[in-house]
TORVEX-654857 format. One line per 3 residues: their letters; for each residue x, y, z of C-alpha. Coordinates in nm, 3 decimals, decimal comma, m for minus. Layout:
N
A> X Y Z | ...
***
This chain:
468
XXX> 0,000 0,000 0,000 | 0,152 0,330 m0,077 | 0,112 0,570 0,192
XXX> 0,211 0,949 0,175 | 0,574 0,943 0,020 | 0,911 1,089 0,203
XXX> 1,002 1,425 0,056 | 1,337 1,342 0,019 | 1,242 0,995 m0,192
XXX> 0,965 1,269 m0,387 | 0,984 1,393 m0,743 | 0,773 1,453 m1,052
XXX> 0,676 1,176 m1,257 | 0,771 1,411 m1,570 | 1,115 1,395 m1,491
XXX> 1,130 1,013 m1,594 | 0,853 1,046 m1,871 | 0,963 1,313 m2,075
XXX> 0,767 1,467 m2,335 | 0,502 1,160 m2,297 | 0,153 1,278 m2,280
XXX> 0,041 0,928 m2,181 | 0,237 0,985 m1,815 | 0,064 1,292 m1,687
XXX> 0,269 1,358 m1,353 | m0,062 1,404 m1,125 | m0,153 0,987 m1,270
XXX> 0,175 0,861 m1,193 | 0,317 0,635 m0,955 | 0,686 0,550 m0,993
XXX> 0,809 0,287 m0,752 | 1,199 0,102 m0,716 | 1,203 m0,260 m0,525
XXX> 1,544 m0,328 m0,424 | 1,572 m0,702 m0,382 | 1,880 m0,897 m0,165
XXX> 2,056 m1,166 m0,322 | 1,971 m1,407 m0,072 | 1,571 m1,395 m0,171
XXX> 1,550 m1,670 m0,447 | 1,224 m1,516 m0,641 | 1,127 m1,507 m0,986
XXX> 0,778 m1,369 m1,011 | 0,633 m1,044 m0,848 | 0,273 m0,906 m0,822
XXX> 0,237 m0,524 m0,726 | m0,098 m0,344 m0,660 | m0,299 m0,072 m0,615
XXX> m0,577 m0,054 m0,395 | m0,816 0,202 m0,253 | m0,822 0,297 0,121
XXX> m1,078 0,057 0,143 | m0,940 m0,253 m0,021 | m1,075 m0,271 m0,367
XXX> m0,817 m0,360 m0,641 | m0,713 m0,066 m0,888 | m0,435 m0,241 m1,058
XXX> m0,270 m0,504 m1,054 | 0,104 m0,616 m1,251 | 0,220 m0,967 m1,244
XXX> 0,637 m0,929 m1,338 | 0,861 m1,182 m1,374 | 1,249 m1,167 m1,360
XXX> 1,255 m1,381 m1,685 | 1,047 m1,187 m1,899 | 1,229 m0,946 m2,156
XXX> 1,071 m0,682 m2,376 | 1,136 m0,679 m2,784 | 1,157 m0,350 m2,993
XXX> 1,048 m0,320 m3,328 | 0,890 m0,455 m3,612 | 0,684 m0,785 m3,617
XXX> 0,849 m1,072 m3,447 | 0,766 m1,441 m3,481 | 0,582 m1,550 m3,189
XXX> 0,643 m1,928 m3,085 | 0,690 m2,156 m2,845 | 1,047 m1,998 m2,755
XXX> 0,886 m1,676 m2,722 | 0,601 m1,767 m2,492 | 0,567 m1,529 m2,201
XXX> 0,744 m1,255 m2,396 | 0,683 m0,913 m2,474 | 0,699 m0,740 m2,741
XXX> 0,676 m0,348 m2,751 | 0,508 m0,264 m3,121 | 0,663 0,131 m3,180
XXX> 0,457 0,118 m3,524 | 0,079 m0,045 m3,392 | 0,197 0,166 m3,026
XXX> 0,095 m0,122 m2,845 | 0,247 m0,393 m2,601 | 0,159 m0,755 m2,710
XXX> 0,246 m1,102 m2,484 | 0,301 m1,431 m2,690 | 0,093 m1,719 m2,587
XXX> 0,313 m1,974 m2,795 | 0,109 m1,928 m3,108 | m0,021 m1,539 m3,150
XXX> 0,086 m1,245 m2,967 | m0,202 m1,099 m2,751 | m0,256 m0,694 m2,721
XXX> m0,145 m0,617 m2,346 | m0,169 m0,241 m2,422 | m0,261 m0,128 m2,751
XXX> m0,353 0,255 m2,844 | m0,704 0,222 m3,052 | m0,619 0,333 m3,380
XXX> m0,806 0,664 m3,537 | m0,850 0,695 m3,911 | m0,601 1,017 m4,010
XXX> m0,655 1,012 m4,389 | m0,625 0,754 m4,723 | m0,355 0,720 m4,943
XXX> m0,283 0,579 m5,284 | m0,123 0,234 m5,209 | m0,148 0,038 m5,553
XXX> m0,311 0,042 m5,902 | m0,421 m0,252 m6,032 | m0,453 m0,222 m6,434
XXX> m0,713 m0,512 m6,530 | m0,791 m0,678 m6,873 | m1,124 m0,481 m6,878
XXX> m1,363 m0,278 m6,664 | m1,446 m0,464 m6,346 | m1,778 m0,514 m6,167
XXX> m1,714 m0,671 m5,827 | m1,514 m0,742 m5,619 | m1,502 m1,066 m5,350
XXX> m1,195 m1,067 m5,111 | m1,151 m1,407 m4,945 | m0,894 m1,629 m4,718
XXX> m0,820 m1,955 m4,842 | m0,601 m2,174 m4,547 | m0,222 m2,198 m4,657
XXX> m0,285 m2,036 m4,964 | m0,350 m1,625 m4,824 | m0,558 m1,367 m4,875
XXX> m0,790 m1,351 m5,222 | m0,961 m1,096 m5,443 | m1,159 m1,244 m5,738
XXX> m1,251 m0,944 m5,951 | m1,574 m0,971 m6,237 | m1,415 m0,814 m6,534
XXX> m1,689 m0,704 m6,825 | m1,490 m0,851 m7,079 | m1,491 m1,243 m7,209
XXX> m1,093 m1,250 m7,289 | m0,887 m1,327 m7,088 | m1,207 m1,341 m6,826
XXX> m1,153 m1,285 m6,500 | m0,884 m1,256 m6,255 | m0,822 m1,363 m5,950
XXX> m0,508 m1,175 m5,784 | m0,345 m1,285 m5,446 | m0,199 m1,060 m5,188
XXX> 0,142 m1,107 m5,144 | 0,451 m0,865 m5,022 | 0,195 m0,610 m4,987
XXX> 0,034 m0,608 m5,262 | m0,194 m0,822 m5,512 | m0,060 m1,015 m5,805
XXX> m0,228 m1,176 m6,049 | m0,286 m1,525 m5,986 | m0,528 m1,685 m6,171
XXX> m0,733 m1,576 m6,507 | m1,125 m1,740 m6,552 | m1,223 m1,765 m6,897
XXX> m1,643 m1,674 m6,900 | m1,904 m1,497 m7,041 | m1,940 m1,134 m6,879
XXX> m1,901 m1,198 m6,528 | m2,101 m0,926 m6,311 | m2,018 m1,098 m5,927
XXX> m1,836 m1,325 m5,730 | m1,887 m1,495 m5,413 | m1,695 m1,750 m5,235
XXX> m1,833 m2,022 m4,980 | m1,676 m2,270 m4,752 | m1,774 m2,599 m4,661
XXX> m1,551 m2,758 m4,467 | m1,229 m2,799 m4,570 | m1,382 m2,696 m4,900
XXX> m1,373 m2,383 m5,098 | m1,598 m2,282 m5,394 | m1,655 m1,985 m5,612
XXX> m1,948 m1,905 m5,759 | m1,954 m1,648 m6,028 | m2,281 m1,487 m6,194
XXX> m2,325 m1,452 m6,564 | m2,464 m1,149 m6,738 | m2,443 m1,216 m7,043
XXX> m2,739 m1,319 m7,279 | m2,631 m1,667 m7,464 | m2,586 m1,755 m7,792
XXX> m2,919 m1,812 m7,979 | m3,120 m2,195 m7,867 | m2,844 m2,208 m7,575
XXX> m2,942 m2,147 m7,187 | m2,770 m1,837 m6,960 | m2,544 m2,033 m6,738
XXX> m2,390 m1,934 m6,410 | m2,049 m2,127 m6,298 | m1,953 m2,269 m5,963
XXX> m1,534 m2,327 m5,942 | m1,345 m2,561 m5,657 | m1,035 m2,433 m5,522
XXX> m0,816 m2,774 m5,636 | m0,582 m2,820 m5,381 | m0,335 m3,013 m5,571
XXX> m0,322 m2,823 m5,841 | m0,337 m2,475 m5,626 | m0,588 m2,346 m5,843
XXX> m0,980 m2,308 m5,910 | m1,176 m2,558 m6,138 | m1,458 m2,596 m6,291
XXX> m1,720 m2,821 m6,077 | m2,066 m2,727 m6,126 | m2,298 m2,508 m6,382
XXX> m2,635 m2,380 m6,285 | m2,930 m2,206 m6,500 | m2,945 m1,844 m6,456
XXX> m3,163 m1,575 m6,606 | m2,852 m1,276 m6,616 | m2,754 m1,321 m6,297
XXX> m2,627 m0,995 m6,049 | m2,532 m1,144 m5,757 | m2,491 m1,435 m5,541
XXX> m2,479 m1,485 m5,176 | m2,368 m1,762 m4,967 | m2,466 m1,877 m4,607
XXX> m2,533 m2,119 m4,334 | m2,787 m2,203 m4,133 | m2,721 m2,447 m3,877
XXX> m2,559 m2,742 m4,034 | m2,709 m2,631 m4,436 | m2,514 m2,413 m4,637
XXX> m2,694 m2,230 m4,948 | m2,647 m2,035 m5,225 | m2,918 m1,795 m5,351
XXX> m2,868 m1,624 m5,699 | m3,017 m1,284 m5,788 | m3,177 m1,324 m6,136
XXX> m3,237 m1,010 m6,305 | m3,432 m1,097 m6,589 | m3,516 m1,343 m6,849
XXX> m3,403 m1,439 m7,217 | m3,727 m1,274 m7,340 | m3,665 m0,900 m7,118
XXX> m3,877 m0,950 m6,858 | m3,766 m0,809 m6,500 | m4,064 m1,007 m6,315
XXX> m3,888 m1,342 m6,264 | m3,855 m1,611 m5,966 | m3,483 m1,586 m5,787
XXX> m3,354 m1,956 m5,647 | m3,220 m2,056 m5,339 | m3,000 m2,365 m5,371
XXX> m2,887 m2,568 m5,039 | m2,587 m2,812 m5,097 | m2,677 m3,189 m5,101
XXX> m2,381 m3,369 m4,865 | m2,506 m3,691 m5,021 | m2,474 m3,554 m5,429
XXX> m2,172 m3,278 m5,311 | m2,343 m3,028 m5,563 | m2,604 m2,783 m5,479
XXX> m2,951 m2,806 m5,551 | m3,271 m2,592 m5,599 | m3,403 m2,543 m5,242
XXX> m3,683 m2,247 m5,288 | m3,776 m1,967 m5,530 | m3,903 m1,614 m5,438
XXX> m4,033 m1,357 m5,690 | m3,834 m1,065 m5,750 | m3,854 m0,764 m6,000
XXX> m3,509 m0,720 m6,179 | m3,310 m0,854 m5,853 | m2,959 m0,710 m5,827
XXX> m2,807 m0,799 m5,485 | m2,894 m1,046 m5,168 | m2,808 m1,000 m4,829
XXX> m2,808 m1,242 m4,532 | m2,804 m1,140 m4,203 | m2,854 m1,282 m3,878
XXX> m2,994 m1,115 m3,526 | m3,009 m1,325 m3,263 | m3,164 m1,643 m3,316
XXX> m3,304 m1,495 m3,666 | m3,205 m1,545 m4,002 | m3,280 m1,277 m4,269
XXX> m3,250 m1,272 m4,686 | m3,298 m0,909 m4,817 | m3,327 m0,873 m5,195
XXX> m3,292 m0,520 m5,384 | m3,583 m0,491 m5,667 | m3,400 m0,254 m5,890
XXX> m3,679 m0,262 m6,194 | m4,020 m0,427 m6,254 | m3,981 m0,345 m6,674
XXX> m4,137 m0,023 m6,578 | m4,054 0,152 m6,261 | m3,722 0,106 m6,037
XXX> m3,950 0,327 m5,775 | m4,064 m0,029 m5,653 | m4,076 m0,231 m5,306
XXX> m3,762 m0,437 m5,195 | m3,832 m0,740 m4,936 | m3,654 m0,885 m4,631
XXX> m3,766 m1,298 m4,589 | m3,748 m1,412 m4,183 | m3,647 m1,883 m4,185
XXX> m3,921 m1,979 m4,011 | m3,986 m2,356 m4,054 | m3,721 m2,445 m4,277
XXX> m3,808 m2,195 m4,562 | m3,767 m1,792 m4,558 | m4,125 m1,609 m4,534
XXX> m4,205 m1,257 m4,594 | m4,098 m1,033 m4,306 | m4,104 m0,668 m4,444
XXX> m4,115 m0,436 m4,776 | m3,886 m0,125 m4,809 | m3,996 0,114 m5,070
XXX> m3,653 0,142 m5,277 | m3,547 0,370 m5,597 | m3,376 0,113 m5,836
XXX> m3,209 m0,072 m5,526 | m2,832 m0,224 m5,600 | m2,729 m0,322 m5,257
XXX> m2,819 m0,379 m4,926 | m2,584 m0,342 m4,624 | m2,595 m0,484 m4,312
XXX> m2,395 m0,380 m4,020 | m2,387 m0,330 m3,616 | m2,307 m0,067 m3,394
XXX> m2,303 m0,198 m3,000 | m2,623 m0,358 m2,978 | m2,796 m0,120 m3,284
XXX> m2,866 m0,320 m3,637 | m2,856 m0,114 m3,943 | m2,995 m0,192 m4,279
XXX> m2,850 0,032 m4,558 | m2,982 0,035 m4,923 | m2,811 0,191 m5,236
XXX> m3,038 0,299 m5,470 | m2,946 0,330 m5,824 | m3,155 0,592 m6,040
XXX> m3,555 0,686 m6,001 | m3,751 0,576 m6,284 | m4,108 0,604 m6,357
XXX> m4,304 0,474 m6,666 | m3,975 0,551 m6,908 | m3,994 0,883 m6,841
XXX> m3,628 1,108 m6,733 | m3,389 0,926 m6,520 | m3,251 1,086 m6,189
XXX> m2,963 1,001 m6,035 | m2,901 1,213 m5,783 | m3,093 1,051 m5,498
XXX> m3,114 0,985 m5,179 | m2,984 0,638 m5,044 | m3,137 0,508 m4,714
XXX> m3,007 0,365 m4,380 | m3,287 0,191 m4,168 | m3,257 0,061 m3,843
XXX> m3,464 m0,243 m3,624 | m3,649 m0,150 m3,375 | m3,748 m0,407 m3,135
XXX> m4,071 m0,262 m3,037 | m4,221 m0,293 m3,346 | m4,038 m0,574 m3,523
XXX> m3,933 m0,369 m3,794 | m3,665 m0,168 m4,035 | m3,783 0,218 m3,986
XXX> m3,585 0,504 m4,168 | m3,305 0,619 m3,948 | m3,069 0,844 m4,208
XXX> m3,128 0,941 m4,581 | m2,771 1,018 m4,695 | m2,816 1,182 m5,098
XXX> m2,572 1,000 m5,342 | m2,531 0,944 m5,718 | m2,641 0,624 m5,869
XXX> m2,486 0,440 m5,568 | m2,402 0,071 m5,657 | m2,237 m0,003 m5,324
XXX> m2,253 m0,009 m4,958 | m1,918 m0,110 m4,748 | m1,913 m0,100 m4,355
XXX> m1,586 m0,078 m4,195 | m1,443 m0,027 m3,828 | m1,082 0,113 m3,733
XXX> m1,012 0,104 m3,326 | m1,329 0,266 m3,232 | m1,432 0,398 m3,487
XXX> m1,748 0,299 m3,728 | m1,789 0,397 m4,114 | m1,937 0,356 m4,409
XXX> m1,817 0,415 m4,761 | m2,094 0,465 m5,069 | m1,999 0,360 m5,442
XXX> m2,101 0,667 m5,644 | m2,112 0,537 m6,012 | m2,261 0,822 m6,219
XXX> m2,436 1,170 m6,151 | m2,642 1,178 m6,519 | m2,351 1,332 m6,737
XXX> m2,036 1,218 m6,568 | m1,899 0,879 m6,413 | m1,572 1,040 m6,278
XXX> m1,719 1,152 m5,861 | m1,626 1,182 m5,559 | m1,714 0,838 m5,366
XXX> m1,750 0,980 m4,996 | m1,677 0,792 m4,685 | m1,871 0,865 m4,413
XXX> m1,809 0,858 m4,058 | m2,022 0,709 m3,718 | m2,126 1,047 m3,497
XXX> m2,355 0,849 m3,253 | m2,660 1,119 m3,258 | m2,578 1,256 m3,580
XXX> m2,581 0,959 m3,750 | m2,331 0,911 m4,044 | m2,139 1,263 m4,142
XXX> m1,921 1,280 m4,420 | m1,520 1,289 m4,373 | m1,310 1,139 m4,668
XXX> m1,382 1,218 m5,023 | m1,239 0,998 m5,292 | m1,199 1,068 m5,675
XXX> m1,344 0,743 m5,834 | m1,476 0,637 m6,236 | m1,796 0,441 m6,268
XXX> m1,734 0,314 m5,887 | m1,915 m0,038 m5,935 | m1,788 m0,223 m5,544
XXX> m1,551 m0,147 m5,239 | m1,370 m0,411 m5,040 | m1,260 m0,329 m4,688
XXX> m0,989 m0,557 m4,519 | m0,680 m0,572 m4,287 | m0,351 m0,789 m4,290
XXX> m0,024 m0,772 m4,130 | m0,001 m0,481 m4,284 | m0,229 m0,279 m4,231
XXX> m0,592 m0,152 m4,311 | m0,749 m0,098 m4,666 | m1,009 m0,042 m4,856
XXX> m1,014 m0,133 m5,260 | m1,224 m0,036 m5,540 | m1,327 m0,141 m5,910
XXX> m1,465 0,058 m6,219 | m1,705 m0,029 m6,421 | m1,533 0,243 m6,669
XXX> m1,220 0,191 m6,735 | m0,963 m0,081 m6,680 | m0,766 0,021 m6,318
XXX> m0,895 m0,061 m5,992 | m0,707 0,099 m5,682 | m0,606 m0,025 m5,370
XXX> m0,594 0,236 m5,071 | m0,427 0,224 m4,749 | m0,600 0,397 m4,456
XXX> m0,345 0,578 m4,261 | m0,389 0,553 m3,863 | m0,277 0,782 m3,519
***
């Protein structure tokens, strides 16, 4: 217990923590422990405590235990029980044998986003689906508009992404990956009408282990296909494909739901649900509830039409709600604390083929719990938005829009837009972009980023979000 110090032992904590903010003298304690040579100890525990007993702090030391500087160190069973003082991520890390686990770590605050890498593709690209394969790294499959050389698939390595792979298809418009077990597929979506008397086909690839590659395994009908999205429900993993619209041009078509048969080790039609010119799906889960939203974007003659959100109930999705959406490309779901968010990106307003606005507002709704439902929280105006991405740094919570095209020009700011609690979602980062089509957040060793593609021209961009 520390009792009122001797003057002559006294001085200010500043004097050993110079120029370091974190120290503020008047929240300092300094202490020595002088130790004899005859007491045979190799662990200490100091604390604080209140007058009245509780525990303040507490510090476990050992006389063994050494502190590395500098830049990432392998953390192993030789290391376990060390240190390691991280100048660059300002944060103090202890190796368990296996990973090193944040002691101390300063929560990082975005500063601003810089240029990091161009990535000049074979053609414009339309998506974007960053993945993790085990022993292989870190993925990004991009949907490029053109049928030579098809699409790419680049892997992250030495900071940065290589090509890897090229897919040889039909006009690709999305990817999605989806594990099952020790297996990894891709599914891509076609676009592209086929040749005349042939049907639209969508492709499913298997990441071959052997031959370190992806390979064809499995074709499905499609009616030009947007999206797909893959997801789990208990034991049951599915795939449901956003069909746009048929052959013949019509927008009012059934979208499938396909659950993968263990027994057949392909996927299989599972359930339909209308949709009206379906561009993107998105599965979400709160609590013990699974939801599949779709985004209408056209019913052949009005985008200003309803969007749905299906509730599993019995072993089948069932209507839950209808959102009123403008041309709807995406839906977003994300979570702040114990708050779920729904965001939609609505593409252009168009009623009866009359003039085409762009310049609209996209919506963020949020559940409330009293009434079961998605009610408007934040209209946030953007121009023909494609894309929603959610992202969080330290603290920190953000979303950044895909603006693809204002009604004369496809070169725009895309705008990311920061959490401010009462405010909602205020704007702080704007980023020159061409035909934005998808953004990718993710993090590695080295750091934080957030990629985009154009549907526009042939250069997607990788950018590196600089931290304090």
């Amino acid at each position: 217990r520390f009792s009122s110090p001797s003057p002559a032992l006294s001085f200010p904590a500043s004097e050993l923590f110079i120029n370091c903010s974190t120290f503020p003298a008047e929240f300092s304690i300094v202490a020595t422990l002088k130790l004899p040579h005859t007491l045979q100890m190799s662990e200490y525990v100091f604390s604080v405590l209140r007058e009245e007993g509780h525990l303040l702090l507490a510090l476990r030391v050992s006389a063994q235990v050494r502190v590395m500087l500098g830049p990432t160190k392998v953390c192993s069973q030789m290391e376990q029980g060390q240190l390691w003082l991280d100048t660059l991520k300002k944060g103090l890390f202890l190796c368990d044998g296996t990973h090193w686990l944040p002691v101390l770590q300063e929560k990082e605050r975005l500063d601003y986003v810089d240029d990091y890498q161009d990535l000049h593709t074979s053609s414009e690209t339309l998506d974007i689906e960053l993945f993790q394969i085990p022993g292989a790294g870190l993925f990004a499959a991009m949907a490029h508009r053109a049928a030579t050389p098809g699409s790419s698939l680049y892997r992250w390595n030495n900071g940065s992404f290589q090509l890897y792979q090229n897919i040889s298809m039909l006009r690709a418009h999305s990817w999605r990956h989806v594990t099952i077990g020790r297996q990894v597929f891709l599914a891509v979506s076609n676009a592209m009408h086929p040749a005349e008397g042939q049907r639209e086909q969508s492709v499913i690839y298997k990441w071959s282990v052997r031959k370190r590659k992806f390979v064809h395994y499995q074709t499905l009908h499609t009616h030009s296909a947007r999206d797909w999205e893959a997801f789990h429900i208990s034991n049951d993993t599915f795939l449901a494909v956003a069909n746009h619209r048929t052959e013949a041009g019509n927008h009012n078509i059934e979208s499938v739901i396909y659950k993968w048969n263990p027994s057949t080790s392909i996927f299989e039609v599972n359930q339909t649900l209308p949709t009206s010119g379906a561009y993107d799906w998105e599965f979400f889960t709160v609590g013990t509830y699974h939801f599949l939203a779709v985004a209408n974007a056209f019913d052949g003659s009005s985008t200003y039409i309803d969007s749905s959100i299906y509730v599993w109930f019995e072993g089948a999705f069932q209507d839950f709600q209808t959102i009123r959406t403008c041309g709807a490309t995406d839906w977003e779901m994300f979570q702040i604390g114990n708050r779920v968010f729904l965001a939609v990106a609505n593409g252009h307003m168009l009623y009866n083929h009359g003039q085409s606005l762009y310049a609209i507002n996209s919506t963020i709704y949020e559940l409330d719990m009293s009434t079961k439902m998605f009610l408007k929280f934040q209209d946030i105006i953007t121009y023909s938005a494609v894309d929603w991405e959610f992202f969080t740094l330290g603290d920190e919570h953000f979303l950044v829009v895909a603006n693809s095209y204002d009604g004369s020009s496809y070169s725009l700011n895309s705008v990311i837009y920061r959490w401010q609690g009462y405010e909602g979602f205020v704007p702080a980062h704007w980023l020159p972009t061409i035909g934005c089509s998808d953004w990718e957040f993710f993090t590695c060793a080295e750091g934080s980023y957030l990629m985009y593609s154009s549907a526009k021209t042939s250069l997607s961009k990788v950018f590196k979000l600089r931290t304090h």
